[in-house]
C-alpha positions in Angstrom: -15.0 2.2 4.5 -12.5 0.7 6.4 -14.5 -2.0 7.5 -16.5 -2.6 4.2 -12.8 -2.8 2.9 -11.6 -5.4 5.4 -15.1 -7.4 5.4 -14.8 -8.2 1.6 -11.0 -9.1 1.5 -11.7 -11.6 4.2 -14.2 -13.3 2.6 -12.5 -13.3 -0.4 -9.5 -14.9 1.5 -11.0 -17.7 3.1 -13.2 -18.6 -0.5 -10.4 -18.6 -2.8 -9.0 -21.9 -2.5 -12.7 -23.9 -3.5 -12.5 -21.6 -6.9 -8.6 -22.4 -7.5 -9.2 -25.8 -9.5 -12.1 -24.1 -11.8 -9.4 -20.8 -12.3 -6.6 -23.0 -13.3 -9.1 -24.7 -15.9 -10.8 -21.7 -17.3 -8.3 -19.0 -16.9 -5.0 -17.8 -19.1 -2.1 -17.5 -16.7 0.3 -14.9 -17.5 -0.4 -11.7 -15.6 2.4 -12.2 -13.4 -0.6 -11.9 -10.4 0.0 -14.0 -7.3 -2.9 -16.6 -6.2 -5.4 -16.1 -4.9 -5.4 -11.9 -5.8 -5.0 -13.5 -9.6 -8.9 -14.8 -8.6 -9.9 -11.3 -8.4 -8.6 -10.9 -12.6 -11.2 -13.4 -13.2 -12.2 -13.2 -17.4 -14.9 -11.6 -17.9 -15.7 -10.2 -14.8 -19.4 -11.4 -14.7 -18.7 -14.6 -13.9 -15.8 -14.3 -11.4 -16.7 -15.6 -7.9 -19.5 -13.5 -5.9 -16.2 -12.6 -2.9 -14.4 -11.8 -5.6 -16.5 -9.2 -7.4 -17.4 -7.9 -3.8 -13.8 -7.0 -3.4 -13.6 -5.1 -6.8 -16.5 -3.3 -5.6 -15.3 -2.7 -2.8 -12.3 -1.0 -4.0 -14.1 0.8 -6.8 -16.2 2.4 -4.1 -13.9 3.5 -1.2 -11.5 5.1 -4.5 -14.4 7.3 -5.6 -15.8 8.3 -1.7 -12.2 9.1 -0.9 -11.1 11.1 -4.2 -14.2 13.1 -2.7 -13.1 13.2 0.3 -9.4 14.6 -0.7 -11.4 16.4 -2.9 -13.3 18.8 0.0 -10.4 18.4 2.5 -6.9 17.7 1.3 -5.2 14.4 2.6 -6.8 13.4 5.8 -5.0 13.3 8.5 -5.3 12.9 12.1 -6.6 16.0 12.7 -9.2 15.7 10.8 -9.8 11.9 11.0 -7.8 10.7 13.9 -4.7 8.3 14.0 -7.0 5.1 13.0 -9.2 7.2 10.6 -5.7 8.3 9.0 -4.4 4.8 8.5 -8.0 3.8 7.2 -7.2 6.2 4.6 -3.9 4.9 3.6 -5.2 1.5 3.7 -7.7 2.3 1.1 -5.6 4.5 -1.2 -2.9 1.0 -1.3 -6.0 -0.8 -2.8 -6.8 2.2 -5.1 -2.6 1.5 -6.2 -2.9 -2.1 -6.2 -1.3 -3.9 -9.2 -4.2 -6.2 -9.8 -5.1 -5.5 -13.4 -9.3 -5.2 -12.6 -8.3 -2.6 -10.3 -5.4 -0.7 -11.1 -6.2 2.1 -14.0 -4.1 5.0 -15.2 -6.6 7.4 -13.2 -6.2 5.6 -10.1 -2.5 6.0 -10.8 -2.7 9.4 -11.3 -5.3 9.9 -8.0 -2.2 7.8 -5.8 0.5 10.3 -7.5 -1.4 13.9 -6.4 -2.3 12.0 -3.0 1.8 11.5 -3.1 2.4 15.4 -2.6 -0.1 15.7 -0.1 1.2 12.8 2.0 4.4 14.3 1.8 3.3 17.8 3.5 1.0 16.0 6.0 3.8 14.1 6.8 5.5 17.2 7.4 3.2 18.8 9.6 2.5 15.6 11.8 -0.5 14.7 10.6 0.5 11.7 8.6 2.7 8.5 9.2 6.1 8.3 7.2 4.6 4.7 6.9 2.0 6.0 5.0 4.2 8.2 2.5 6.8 6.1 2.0 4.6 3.1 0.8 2.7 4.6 -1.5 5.0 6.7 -3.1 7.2 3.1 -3.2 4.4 1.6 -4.6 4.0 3.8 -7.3 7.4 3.3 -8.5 7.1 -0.7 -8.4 3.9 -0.4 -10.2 6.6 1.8 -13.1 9.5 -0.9 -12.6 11.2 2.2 -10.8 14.0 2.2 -8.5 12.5 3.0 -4.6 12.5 6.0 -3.2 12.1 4.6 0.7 12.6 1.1 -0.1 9.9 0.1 2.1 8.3 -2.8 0.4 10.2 -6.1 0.7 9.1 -6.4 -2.9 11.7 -4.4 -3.8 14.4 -6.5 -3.2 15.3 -9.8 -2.0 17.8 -11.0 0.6 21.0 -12.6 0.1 21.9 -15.8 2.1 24.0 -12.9 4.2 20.9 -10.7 5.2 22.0 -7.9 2.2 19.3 -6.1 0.1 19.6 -7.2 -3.7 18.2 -4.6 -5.8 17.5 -4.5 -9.9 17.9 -1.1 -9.9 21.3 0.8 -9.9 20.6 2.4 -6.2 22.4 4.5 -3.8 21.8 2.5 -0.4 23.1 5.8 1.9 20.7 8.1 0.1 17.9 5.9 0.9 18.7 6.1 4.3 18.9 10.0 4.1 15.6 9.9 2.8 13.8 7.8 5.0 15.8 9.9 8.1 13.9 13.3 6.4 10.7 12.1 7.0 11.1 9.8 10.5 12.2 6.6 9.2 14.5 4.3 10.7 17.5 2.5 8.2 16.8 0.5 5.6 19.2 -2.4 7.8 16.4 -2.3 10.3 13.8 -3.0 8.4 15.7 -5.7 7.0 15.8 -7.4 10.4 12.5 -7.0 11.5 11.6 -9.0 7.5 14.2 -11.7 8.9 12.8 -11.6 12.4 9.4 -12.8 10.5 7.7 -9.2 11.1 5.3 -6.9 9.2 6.9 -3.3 8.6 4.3 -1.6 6.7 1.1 -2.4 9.1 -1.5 -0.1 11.0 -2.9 -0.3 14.0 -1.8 0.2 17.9 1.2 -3.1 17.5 3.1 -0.8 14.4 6.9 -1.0 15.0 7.0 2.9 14.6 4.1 4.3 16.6 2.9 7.9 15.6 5.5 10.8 15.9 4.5 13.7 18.2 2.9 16.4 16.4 5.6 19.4 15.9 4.6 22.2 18.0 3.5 25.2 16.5 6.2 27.2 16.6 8.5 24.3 15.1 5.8 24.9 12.4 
């Protein structure tokens, strides 16, 4: 799935730019959608680029195999799936959450939130990255216009010329940090530097800044 997923998004990457001039002609600009994931709003559907349909599919039909999959099993973790199986999963359940109006739907939203509480016990018990929790559930709240819980996306706030988070929201900077410190996070300040520094924060994969916490033992359990 994880593959499929990364397969179509490529190609839809490197064949947006020859559809851009016929979107700008045909389309109505106003969903607030950056280019070129606005392509993949194309109106109607039918006639939207082949790579572009391909990813909607895509999405559609990781979303309904892994609702099955949480379904049978809970959230799975690495246990189950192993570290890169685990991070698959989170990969796919941001898609499921993304903001792009041909994907997003209030079921999906509703499938992200239930996969929220699961995250959060997996987390708990090892079995899932605080990356993975703290994205999502950040996500969610974007997606509502919602002040972070984590603030773990750098869409949540922009930078100052002096390096400072600005957020919209009336937000209590030392509780975020107590909440990223409960599930293994490091302060908000460093993520901040690592966004300055030019770095990813919220990737998968062996290079992640925070690599996989140690399973607690089972009589920490």
């Amino acid at each position: 799935m994880f593959t499929e997923d990364q397969e179509a998004m490529c190609a839809f990457l490197a064949d947006a730019d020859s559809h851009r001039e016929r979107f700008e002609r045909t389309q109505a600009i106003g969903s607030g959608t950056p280019w070129p994931y606005a392509l993949l709003e194309w109106d109607p559907p039918r006639e939207a680029p082949s790579a572009a349909k391909r990813v909607v599919s895509a999405v559609r039909r990781n979303t309904a195999r892994l609702r099955e999959i949480v379904s049978e099993y809970g959230w799975p973790g690495r246990s189950l799936v192993g570290e890169d199986g685990a991070d698959a999963a989170w990969l796919l359940l941001q898609h499921t959450n993304s903001r792009v109006t041909t994907i997003r739907s209030a079921a999906g939203d509703e499938f992200c939130r239930s996969c929220v509480v699961l995250l959060r016990d997996a987390v708990a018990r090892g079995e899932a990255h605080p990356r993975h929790l703290a994205a999502i559930a950040d996500s969610l709240r974007l997606s509502n216009d919602e002040p972070p819980e984590y603030a773990s996306l750098p869409e949540q706030y922009p930078l100052d010329v002096d390096g400072r988070a600005i957020f919209r929201w009336d937000v209590d900077p030392a509780a975020i940090d107590e909440r990223r410190a409960a599930i293994g996070l490091p302060p908000l300040a460093t993520d901040i530097a690592r966004y300055q520094d030019g770095g990813r924060v919220n990737q998968i994969g062996p290079d992640r800044w925070e690599p996989w916490p140690l399973k607690p033992s089972r009589q920490a359990e």
